[in-house]
N, C-alpha and C positions, 0 to 999 in steps of 0.2 A: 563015324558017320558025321556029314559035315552039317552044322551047325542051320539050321533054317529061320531065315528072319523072314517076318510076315511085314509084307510092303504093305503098308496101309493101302488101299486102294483109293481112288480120284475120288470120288462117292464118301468115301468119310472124311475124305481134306476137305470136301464142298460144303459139306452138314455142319463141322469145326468152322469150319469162317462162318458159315452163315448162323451157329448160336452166338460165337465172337460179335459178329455186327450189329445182331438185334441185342446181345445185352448193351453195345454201345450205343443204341439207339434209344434204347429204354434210359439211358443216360441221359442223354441230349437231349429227350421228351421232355425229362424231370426237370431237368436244368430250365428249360426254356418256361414251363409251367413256372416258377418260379420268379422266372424275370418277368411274365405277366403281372406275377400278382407283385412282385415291388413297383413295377410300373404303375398298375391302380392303385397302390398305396402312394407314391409320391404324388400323381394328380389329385390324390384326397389330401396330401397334405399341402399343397399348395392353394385348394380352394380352402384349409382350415385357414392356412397361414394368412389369404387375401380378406376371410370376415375375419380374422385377429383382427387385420389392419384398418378396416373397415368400420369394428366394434371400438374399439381403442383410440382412432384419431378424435372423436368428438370428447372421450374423457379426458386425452390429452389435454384437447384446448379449453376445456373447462379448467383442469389443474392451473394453466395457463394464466387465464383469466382472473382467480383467484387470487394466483401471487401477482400481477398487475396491479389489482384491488388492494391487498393488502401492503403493496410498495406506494400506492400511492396514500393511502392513508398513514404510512409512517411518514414519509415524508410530509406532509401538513400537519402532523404531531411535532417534527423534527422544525422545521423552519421558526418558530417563535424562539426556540432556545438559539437557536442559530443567529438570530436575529441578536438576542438577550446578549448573547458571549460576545458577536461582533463589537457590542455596543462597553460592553465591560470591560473588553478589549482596550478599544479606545479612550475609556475613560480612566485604565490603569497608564498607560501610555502617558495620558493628559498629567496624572499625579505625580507619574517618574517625573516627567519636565518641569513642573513646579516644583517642586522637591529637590530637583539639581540648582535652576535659579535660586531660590531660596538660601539654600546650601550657600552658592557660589555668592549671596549679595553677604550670609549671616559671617561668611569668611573676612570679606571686605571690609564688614564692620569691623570685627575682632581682630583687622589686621594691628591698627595704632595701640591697642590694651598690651597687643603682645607684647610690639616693638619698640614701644613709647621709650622704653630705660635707653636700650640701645640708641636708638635716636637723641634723645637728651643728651645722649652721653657725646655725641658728637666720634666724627673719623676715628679714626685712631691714625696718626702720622707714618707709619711704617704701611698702613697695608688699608687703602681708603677704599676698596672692591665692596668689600661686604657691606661698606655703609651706603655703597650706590648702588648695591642691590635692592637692598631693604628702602631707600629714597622711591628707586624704580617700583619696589611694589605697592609703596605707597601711591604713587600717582598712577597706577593702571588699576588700584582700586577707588581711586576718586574718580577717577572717568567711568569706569563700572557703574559707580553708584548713581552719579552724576546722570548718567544716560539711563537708568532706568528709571528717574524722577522720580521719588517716592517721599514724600511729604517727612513720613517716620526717618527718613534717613538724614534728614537738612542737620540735624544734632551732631550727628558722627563726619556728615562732610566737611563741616565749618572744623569740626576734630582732625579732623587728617588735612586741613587745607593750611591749618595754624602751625602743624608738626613739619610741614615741609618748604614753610620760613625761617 
């Protein structure tokens, strides 16, 4: 006997789509319910987000304000020392300077103590450099002293001016 297949008929292919569509419809319900409510949830967070902004700019500018206040009162704590050190500064500065003249006149003196023998002793015939050295430094220390005219000094010039006769 041959084999009977049951053709669905039109009427149960129509009923199959049509429970097909409506569960896919009951889908797309869901779905869209959904995007309502992230939609009223992001309009709630952007009116949260706008009194954040709202609530927050005046404590801003209070923070703000604050450190303006507290920059500017370091700052008029800061300026007397600022003042102090420029001033310390300059009067280290003033000490090195003296202290190099000093130096450089206390040389001038001590130059004939050094050199007196040598000088006494006169050239030497073979090689007269070194005594026109020591001559040379004697007279560019008598003009050193010389030019800075210093009373304490007239002792030692008249000293170096008799050594380079």
């Amino acid at each position: 006997m041959p084999s009977v297949q049951t053709v669905p008929n039109r009427g149960e292919k129509n009923l199959n789509r049509i429970e097909d569509d409506t569960g896919e419809l009951d889908y797309l319900r869901n779905q869209l319910s959904r995007m309502d409510g992230l939609s009223d949830e992001l309009v709630s967070f952007d009116t949260i987000e706008a009194t954040i902004k709202k609530l927050t700019t005046p404590i801003k500018i209070g923070i703000l304000d604050g450190f303006d206040g507290r920059l500017m009162k370091l700052e008029a704590s800061i300026r007397p020392i600022h003042k102090s050190t420029q001033n310390l500064t300059k009067l280290a500065t003033n000490l090195d300077r003296a202290l190099a003249a000093t130096d450089n006149i206390v040389n001038c003196l001590n130059l004939p103590s050094k050199e007196e023998a040598f000088i006494l002793k006169g050239p030497d015939e073979h090689n007269v450099l070194p005594y026109l050295q020591i001559m040379g430094k004697l007279k560019d220390a008598v003009d050193s002293v010389e030019q800075n005219q210093l009373k304490s000094c007239e002792k030692a010039v008249n000293q170096m001016v008799r050594m380079e006769q």
